[in-house]
C-alpha positions as CSV (number, residue, x, y, z in Angstrom):
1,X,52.2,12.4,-41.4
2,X,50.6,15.1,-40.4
3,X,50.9,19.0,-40.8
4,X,50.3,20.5,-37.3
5,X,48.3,19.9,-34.1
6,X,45.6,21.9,-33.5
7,X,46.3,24.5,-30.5
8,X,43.4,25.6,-29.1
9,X,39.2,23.8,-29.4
10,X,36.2,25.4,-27.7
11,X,33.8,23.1,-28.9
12,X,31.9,20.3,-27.7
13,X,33.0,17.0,-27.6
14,X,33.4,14.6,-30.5
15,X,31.9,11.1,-31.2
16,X,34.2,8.7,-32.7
17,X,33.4,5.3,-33.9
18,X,34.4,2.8,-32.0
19,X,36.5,1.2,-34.7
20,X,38.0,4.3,-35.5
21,X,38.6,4.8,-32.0
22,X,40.7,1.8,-31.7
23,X,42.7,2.7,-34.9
24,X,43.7,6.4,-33.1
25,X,44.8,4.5,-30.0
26,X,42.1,6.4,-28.1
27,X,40.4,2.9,-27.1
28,X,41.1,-0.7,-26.8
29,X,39.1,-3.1,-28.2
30,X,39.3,-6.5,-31.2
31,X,39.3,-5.1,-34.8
32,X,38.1,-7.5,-37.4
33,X,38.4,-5.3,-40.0
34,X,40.1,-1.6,-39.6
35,X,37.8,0.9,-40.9
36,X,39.7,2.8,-44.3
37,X,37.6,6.4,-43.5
38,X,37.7,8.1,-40.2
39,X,34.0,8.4,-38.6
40,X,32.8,11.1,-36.5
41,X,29.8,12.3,-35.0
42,X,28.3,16.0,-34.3
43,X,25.8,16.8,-32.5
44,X,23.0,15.3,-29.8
45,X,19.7,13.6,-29.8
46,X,18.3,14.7,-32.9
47,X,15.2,17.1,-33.5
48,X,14.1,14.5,-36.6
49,X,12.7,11.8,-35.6
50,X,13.1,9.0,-38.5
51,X,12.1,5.4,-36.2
52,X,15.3,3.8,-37.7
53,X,17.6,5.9,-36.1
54,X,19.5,5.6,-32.6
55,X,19.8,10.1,-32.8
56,X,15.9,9.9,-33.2
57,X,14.2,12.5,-31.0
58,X,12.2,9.7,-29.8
59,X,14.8,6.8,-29.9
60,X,15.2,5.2,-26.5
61,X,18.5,3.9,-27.8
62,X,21.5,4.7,-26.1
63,X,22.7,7.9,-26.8
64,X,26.3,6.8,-28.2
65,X,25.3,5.0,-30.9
66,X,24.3,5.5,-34.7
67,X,23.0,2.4,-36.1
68,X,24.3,-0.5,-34.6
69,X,27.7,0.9,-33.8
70,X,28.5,3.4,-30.8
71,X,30.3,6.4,-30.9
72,X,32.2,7.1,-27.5
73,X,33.0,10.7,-27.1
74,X,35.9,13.0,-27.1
75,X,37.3,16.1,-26.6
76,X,38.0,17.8,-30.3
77,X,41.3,18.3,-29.4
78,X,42.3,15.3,-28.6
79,X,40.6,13.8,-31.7
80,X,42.2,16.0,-34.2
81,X,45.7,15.5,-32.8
82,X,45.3,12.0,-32.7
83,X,44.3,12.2,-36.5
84,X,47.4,14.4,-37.4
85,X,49.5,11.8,-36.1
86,X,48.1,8.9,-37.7
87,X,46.5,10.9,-41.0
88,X,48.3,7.4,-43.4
89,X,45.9,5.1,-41.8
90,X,42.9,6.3,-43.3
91,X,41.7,7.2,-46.6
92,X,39.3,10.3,-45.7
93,X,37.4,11.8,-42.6
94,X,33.8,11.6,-42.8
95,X,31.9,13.6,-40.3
96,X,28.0,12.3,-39.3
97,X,25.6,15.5,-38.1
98,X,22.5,15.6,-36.4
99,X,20.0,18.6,-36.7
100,X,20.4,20.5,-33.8
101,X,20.0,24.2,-33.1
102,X,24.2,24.6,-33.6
103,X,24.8,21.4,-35.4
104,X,25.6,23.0,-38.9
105,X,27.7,25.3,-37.3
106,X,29.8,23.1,-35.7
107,X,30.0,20.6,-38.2
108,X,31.7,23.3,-40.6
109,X,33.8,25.0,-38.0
110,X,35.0,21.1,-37.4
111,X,35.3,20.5,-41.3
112,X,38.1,24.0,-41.1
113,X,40.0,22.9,-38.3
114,X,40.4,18.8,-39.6
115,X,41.5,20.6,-43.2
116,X,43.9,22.5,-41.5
117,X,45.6,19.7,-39.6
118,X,45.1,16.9,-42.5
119,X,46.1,16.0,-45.9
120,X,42.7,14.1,-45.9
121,X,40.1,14.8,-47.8
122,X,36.8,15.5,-45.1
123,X,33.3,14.8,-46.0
124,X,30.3,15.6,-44.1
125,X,26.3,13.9,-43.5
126,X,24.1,17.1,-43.2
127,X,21.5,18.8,-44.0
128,X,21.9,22.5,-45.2
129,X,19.4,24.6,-44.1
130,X,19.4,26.5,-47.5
131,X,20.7,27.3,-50.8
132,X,23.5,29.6,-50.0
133,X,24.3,27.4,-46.9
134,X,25.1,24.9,-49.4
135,X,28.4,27.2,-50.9
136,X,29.2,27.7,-47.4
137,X,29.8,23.7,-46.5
138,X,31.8,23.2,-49.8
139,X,33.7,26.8,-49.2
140,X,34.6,24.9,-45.5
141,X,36.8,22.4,-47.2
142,X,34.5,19.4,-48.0
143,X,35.1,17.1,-50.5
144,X,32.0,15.1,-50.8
145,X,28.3,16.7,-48.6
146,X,26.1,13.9,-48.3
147,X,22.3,13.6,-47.9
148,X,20.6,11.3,-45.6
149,X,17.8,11.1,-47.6
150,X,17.4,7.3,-47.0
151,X,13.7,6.9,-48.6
152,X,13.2,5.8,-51.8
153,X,10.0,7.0,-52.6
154,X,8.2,10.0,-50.7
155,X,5.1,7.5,-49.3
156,X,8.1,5.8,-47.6
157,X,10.2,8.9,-46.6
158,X,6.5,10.1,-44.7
159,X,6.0,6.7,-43.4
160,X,9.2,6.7,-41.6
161,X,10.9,10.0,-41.7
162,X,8.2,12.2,-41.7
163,X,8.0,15.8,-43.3
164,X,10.7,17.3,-45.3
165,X,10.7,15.0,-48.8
166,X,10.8,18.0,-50.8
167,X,13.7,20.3,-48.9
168,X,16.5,16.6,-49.2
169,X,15.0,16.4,-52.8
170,X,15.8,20.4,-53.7
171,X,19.2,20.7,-51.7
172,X,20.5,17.0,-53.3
173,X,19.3,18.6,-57.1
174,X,20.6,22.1,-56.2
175,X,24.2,20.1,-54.6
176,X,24.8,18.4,-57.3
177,X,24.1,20.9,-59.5
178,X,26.4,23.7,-58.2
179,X,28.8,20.9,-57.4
180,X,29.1,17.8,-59.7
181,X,30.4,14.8,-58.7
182,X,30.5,16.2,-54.7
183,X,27.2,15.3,-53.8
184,X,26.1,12.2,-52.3
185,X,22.6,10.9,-51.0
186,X,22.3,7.6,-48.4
187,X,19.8,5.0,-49.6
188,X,18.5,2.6,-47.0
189,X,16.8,-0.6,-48.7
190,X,14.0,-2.3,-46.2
191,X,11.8,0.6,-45.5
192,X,9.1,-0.5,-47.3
193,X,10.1,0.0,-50.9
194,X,10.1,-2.2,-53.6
195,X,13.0,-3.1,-55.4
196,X,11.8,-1.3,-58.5
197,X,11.6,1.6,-56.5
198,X,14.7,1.8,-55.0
199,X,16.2,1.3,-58.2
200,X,14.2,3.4,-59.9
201,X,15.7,6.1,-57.1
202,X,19.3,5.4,-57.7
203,X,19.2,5.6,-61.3
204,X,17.5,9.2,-61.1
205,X,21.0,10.1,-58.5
206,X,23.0,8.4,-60.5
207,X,21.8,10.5,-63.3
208,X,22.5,13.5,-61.3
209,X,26.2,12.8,-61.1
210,X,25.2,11.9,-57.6
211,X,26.9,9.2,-55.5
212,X,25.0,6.3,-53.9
213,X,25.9,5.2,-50.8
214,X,23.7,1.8,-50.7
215,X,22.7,0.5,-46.7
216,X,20.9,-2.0,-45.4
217,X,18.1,-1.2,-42.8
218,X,19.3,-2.8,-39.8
219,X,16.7,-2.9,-36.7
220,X,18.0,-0.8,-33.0
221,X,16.9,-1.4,-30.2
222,X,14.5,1.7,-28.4
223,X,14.2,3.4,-32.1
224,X,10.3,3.0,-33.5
225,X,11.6,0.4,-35.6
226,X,13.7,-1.4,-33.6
227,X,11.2,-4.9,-34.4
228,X,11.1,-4.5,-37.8
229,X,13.1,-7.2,-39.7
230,X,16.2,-6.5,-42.2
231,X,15.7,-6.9,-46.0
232,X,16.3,-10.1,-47.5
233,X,19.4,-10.9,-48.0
234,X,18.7,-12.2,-52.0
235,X,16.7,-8.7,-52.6
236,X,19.4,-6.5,-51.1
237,X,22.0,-8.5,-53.5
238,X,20.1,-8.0,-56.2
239,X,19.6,-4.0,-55.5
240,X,23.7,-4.1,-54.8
241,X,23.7,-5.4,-58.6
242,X,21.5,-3.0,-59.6
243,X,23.2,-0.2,-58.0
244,X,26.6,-1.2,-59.2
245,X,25.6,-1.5,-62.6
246,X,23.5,2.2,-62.8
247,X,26.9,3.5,-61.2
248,X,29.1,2.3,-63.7
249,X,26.8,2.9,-66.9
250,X,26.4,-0.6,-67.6
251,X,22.4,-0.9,-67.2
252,X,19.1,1.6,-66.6
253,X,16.9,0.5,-64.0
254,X,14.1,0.4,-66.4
255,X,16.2,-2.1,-68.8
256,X,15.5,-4.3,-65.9
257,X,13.1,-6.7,-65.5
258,X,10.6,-6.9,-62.7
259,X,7.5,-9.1,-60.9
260,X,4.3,-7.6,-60.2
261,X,5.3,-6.8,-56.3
262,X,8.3,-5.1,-58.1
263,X,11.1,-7.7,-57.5
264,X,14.2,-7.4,-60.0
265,X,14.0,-10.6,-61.9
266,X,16.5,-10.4,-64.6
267,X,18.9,-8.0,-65.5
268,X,17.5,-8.6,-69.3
269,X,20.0,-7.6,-71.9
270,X,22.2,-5.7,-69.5
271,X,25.6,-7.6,-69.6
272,X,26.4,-8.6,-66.3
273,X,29.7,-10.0,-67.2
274,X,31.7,-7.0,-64.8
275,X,29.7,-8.2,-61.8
276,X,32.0,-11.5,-61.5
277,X,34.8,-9.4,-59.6
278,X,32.4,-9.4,-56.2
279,X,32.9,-5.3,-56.3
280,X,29.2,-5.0,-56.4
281,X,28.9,-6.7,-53.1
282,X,31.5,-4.5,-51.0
283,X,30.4,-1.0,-49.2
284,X,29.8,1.6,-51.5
285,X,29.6,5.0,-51.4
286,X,32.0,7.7,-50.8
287,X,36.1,6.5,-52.1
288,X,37.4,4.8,-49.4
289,X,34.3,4.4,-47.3
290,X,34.0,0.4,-45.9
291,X,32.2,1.3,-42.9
292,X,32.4,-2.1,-41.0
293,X,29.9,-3.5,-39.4
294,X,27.1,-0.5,-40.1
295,X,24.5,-2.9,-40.6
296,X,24.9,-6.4,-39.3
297,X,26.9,-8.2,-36.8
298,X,30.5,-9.3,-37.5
299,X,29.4,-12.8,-37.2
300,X,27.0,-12.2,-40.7
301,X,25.4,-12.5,-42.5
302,X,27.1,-9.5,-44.4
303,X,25.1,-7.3,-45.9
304,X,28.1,-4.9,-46.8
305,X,31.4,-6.5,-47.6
306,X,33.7,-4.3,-45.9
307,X,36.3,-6.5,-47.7
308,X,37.2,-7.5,-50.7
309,X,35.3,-10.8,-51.2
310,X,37.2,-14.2,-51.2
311,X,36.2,-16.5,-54.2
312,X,33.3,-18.4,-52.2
313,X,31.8,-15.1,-51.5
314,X,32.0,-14.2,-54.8
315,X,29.8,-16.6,-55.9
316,X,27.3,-16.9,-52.7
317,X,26.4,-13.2,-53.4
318,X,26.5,-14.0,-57.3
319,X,23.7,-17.2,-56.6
320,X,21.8,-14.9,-53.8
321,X,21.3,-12.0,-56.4
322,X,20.3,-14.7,-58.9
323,X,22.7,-14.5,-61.6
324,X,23.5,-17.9,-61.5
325,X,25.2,-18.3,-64.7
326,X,28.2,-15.9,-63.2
327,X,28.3,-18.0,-59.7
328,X,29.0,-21.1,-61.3
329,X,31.7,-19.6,-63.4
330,X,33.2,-18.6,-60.0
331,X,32.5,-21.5,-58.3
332,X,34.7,-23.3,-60.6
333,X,37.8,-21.2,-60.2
334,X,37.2,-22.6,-56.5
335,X,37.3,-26.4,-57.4
């Protein structure tokens, strides 16, 4: 359990998942599937403005919420106490920033006091403003600094992010650079990429030492692109393939084949065989990271298993990311 409480807070409320939430005891509500990492939130409505995002300085969305999932708030306090007392239930803390004027600030003076109370490792979604404010997040205590870069390709970072391409690009190089294996970047498939693209993108991460954390663009209401429509579920499967096969050194996104609109159509001679265990198709990212829920309705379709994956949905994901021969194989376990 955990080490101490935490005496004494000044700072500004906390937002808190609602799953995670419900898992402290702090709210009441149906759990489908308990969230392994603890989610918070810093900060207020966001000075970016990327129109998928419910923080956007535009965004009409409510102000609680981060993609489709709301984030009540609560005092500091109350949340670090809570976590001390209930540190076994979750694997890690991950903290989620927005850029305001004291954001950064806050984010690392939160990242001290939550390693002080915890045996958890803490990570943290930010943006350092420089190079040396890199050494200064890790020198807090974090484990893992992640990068919402989100764009695979700087037309579609512009297009729906706006300036700033280069700065993620040199902080994410420079992270994993000073710190390998600690640095993590967020890819959002359905922005307007093509499948080469985005795989083209993880590759070059995973090449880094860098760790993907894969999401599906899921449409909020009162953000610029809250009409836009999701990915397709068979291209998103077949970039969850991708992904997991770049991750684990068992293919190159240019030993893939593609279509002239850039659709993955084969994996060629990259052998496949490991995707039959339905990892692939769970939530990836950060260890411990299942964030239920993030982008789709409980009811599905699932773009992120948050799960491990029953034998049937094993083999629904195998046939939707076209690797056919591997779904019948599963298929007949199910017989």
């Amino acid at each position: 359990m955990g080490r101490r409480s935490i005496s004494a807070m000044s700072d500004p409320d906390v937002g808190v998942s609602v799953g995670t939430a419900v898992m402290l005891g702090l709210l009441r509500a149906p759990m489908l599937v308990p969230p392994t990492t603890a989610y918070l939130m810093v900060g207020g409505r966001c000075a970016r403005d990327c129109g998928f995002c419910a923080q956007a300085r535009s965004s009409k969305a409510d102000e609680t919420m981060l993609s489709r999932v709301t984030w009540p708030p609560f005092p500091a306090r109350t949340v670090i106490d809570a976590l001390a007392a209930k540190d076994d239930i979750f694997q890690r803390v991950c903290i989620q920033s927005t850029s305001t004027p004291d954001s950064f600030e806050r984010t690392l003076r939160l990242v001290a006091k939550l390693k002080a109370a915890l045996p958890l490792p803490v990570d943290a979604s930010l943006l350092p403003p420089n190079a040396s404010a890199i050494d200064e997040a890790f020198a807090a205590g974090l484990d893992h600094l992640g990068f919402g870069l989100d764009a695979a390709s700087e037309a579609v970072f512009a297009a729906t992010k706006g300036s700033g391409w280069a700065h993620y690009r040199s902080a994410i190089w420079l992270a994993a650079e000073r710190y390998r294996g600690r640095a993590a970047a967020h890819l959002i498939a359905g922005l307007g990429e093509s499948e080469l693209e985005m795989a083209l993108a993880m590759q070059e991460h995973a090449d880094r030492g860098i760790t993907v954390g894969l999401f599906a663009f899921c449409p909020v209401a009162g953000t610029r692109l809250g009409q836009a429509a999701q990915p397709s579920l068979a291209g998103y499967r077949r970039l969850q393939a991708a992904r997991y096969l770049i991750a684990n050194s068992l293919g190159r996104a240019v030993g893939f084949a593609y279509d002239e609109d850039g659709r993955i159509t084969d994996f060629a001679e990259t052998d496949v065989s490991s995707l039959i265990s339905g990892e692939a198709f769970r939530t990836s990212g950060c260890p411990g990271c299942n964030r239920p829920f993030y982008n789709e309705r409980p009811s599905g379709p699932l773009y992120n298993y948050p799960r491990p994956l029953t034998s049937e949905e094993t083999a629904l994901a195998l046939r939707e990311a076209g690797v056919e021969a591997l779904a019948a194989l599963v298929q007949a376990t199910c017989a």
